[in-house]
C-alpha positions as CSV (number, residue, x, y, z in Angstrom):
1,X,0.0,0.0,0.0
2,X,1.3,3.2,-0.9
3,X,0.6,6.3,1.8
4,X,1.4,9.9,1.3
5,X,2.0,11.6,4.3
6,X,1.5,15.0,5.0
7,X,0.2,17.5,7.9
8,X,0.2,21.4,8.7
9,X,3.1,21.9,11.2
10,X,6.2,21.3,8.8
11,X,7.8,18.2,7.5
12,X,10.4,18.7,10.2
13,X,7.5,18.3,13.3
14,X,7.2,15.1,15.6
15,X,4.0,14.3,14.6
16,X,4.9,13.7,11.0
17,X,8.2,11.8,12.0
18,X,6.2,10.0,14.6
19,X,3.5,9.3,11.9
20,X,5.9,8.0,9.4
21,X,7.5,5.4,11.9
22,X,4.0,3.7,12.5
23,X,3.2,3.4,9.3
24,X,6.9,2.2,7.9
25,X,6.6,-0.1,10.8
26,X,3.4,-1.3,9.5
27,X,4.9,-2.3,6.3
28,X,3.4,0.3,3.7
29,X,5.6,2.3,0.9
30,X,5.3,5.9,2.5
31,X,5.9,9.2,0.9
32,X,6.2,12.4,3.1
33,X,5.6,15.6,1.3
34,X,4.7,18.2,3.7
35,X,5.4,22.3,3.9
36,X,8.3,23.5,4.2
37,X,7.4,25.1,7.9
38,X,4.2,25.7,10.3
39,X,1.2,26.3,8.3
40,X,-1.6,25.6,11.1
41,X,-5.0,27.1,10.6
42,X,-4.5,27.6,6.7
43,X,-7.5,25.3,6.5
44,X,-7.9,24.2,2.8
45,X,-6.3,26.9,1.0
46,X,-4.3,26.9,-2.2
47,X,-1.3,28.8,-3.4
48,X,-2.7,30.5,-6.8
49,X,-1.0,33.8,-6.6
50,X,2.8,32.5,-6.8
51,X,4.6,29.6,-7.5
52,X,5.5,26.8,-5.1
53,X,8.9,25.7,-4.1
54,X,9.8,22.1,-4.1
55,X,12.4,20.5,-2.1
56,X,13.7,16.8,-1.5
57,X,14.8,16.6,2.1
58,X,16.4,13.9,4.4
59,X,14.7,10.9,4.7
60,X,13.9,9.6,8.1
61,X,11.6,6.6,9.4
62,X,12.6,4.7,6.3
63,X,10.6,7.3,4.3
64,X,11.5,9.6,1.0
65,X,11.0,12.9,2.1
66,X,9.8,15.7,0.4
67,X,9.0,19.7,1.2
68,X,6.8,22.4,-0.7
69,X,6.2,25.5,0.1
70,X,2.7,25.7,0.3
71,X,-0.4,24.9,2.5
72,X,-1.4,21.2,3.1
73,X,-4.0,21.2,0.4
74,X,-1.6,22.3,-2.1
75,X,0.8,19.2,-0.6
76,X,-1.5,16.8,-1.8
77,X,-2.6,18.2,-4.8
78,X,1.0,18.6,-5.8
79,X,1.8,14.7,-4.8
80,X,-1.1,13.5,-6.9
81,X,0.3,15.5,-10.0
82,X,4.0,14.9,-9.4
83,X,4.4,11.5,-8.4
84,X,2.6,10.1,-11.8
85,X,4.9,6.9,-11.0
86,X,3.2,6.6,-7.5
87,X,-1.0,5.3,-7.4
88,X,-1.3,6.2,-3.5
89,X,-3.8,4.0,-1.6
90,X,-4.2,6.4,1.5
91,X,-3.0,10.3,2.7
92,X,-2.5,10.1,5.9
93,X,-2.4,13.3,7.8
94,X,-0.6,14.4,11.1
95,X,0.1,14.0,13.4
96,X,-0.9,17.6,14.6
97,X,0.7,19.3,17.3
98,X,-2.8,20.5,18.9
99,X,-6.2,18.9,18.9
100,X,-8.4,19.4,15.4
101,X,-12.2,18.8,17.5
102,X,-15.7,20.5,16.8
103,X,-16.1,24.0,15.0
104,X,-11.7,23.9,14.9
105,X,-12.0,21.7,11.6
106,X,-13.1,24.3,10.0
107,X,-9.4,25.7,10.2
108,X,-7.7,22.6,10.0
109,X,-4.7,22.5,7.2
110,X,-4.8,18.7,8.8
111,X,-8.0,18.0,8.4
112,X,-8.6,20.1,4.7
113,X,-5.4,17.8,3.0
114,X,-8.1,14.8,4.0
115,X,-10.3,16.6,2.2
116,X,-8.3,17.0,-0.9
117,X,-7.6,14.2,-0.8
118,X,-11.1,12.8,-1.1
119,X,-11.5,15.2,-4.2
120,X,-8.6,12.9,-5.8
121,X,-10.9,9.7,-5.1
122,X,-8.7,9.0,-2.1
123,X,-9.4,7.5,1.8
124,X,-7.9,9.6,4.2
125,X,-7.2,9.9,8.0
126,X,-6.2,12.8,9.7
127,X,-4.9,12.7,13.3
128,X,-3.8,15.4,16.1
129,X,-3.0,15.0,19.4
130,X,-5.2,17.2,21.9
131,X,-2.3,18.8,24.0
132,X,-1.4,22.4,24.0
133,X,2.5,22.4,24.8
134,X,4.3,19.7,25.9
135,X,3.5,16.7,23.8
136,X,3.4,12.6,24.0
137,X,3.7,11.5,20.8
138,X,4.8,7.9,22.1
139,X,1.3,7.0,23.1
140,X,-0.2,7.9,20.2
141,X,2.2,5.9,18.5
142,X,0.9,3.1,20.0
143,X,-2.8,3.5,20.0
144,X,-1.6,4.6,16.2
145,X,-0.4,1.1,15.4
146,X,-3.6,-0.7,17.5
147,X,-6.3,0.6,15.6
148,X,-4.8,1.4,12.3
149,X,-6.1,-1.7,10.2
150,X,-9.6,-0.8,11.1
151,X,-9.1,2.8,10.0
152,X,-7.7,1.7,7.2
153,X,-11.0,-0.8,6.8
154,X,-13.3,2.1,7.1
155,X,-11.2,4.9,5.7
156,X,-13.4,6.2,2.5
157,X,-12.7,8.3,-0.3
158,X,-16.1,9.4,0.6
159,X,-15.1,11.3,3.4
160,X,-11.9,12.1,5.9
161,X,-11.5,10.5,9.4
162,X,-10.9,13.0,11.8
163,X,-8.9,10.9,14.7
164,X,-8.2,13.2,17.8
165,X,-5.9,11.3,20.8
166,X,-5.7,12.2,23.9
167,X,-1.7,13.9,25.3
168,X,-0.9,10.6,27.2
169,X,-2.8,7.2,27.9
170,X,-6.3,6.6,26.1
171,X,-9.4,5.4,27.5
172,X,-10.1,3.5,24.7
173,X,-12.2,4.6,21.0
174,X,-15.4,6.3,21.0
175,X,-17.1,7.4,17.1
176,X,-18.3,10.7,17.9
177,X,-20.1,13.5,15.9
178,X,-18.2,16.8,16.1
179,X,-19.3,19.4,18.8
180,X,-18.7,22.9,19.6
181,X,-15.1,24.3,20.0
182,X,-15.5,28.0,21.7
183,X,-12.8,30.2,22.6
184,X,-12.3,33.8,24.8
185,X,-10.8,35.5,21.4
186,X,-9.6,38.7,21.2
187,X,-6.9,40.6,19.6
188,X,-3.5,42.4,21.3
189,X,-1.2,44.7,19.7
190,X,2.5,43.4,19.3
191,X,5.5,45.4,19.5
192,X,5.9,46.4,15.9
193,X,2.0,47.6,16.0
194,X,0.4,44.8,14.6
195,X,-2.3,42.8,16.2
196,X,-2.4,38.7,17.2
197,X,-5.1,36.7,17.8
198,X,-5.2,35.6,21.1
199,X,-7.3,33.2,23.3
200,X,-8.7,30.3,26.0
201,X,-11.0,27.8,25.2
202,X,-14.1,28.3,27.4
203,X,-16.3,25.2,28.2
204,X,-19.4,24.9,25.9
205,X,-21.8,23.1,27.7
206,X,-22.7,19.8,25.1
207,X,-24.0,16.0,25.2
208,X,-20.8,13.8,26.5
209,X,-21.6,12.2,22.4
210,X,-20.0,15.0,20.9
211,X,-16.0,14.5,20.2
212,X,-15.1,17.7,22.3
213,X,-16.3,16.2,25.6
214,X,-14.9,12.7,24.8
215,X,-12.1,14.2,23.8
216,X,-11.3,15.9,27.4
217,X,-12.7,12.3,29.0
218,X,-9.5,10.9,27.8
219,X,-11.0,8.9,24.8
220,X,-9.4,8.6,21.1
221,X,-12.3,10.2,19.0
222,X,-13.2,9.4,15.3
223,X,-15.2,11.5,13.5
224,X,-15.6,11.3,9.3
225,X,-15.6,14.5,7.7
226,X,-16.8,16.0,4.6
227,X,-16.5,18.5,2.5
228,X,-20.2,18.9,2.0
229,X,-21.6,21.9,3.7
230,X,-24.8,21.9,2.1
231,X,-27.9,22.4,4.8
232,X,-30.5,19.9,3.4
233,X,-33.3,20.9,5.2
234,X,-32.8,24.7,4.4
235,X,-32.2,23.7,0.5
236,X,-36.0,22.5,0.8
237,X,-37.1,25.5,2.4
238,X,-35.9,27.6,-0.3
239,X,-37.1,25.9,-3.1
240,X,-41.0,26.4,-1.2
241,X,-40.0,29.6,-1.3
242,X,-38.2,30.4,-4.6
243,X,-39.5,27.3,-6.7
């Protein structure tokens, strides 16, 4: 099986190393192309307005490495074109260096190169690790290599699974719808008199089925993903109205 592996933090990140080592250790023919340095929170956008840089790096986990520098989207969109040679089976994607749960997808460079890659007729699994500084990517390793084969079975082309771990020991797996992600946001001015985007998540008071509250139970969450935003019921409503 041929996996491309990508994510949004850099190609130089844990995660991705820690990623590539289950997944060589698995057996499977894996490709790393990922950007070139941290591109968290570009969500699915594409480089249009310049041209993209690409690099061949040093290998590690037994991988081929690659860099570009563009967003995750562009990463697999570029893999799919470049590497004619290559048919890949999976994109795996991660593993992120913060938790991708509820509303946050939305953002998600990790999640959106799932995505693209679904627009390529390709499964995909994303996967982030919920801590906020310090992380453990050991243990994801290992609940990694317990319950890859069946998210590989259910991995679709159809849609990405979203796979959020808990910063140390898991509880176990739960499937899980995504909730609501909230944060205290505001903006402070730097020192050159710009302004950042700063802020706390604040608890959002949801049913413990949702992936956020799971999530801070200790559980591994899985929640498939698609691009699909359409609101169904509302499309019907319309056309009452409109015809």
């Amino acid at each position: 099986m041929n996996v491309l592996v990508t994510n949004d933090d850099g190609f130089q990140s844990e995660g991705i190393v820690s990623l590539a080592e289950v997944l060589v250790g698995k057996g499977y023919n894996v490709t790393v192309l990922a950007p070139d340095g941290n591109r968290s929170a570009f969500a699915h956008s594409l480089t249009i307005h310049k041209s993209v840089r690409f690099s061949e790096e040093k290998s590690y986990a037994g991988a081929k490495v690659y860099s570009l520098s563009g967003t995750p989207a562009d990463c697999v969109k570029f893999a799919v074109h470049h590497f004619e040679n290559i048919k890949f089976d999976l994109v795996c994607s991660g593993i992120n260096h913060g938790n991708n749960l509820g509303s946050d997808v939305q953002y998600s460079g990790t999640v959106s190169a799932g995505l693209e890659a679904n627009f390529f007729g390709i499964p995909s699994i994303a996967f982030s690790n919920v801590g906020r500084k310090k992380f453990f990517f050991e243990e994801n390793k290992k609940d990694i290599a317990e319950i890859l084969r069946d998210l590989i079975g259910a991995a679709s082309d159809k849609y990405t699974l979203n796979v959020n771990m808990p910063n140390g020991k898991s509880k176990g797996v739960k499937i899980a719808p995504l909730g609501r992600q909230l944060y205290s946001d505001g903006y402070v001015m730097t020192d050159d008199g710009g302004f950042k985007l700063v802020g706390e998540p604040i608890e959002c008071l949801q049913s413990e089925e949702y992936d956020v509250p799971l999530s801070s139970l200790g559980y591994v969450t899985v929640t498939p993903v698609k691009f699909d935003r359409t609101d169904y019921q509302a499309v019907e409503k319309l056309r009452g109205i409109f015809g």
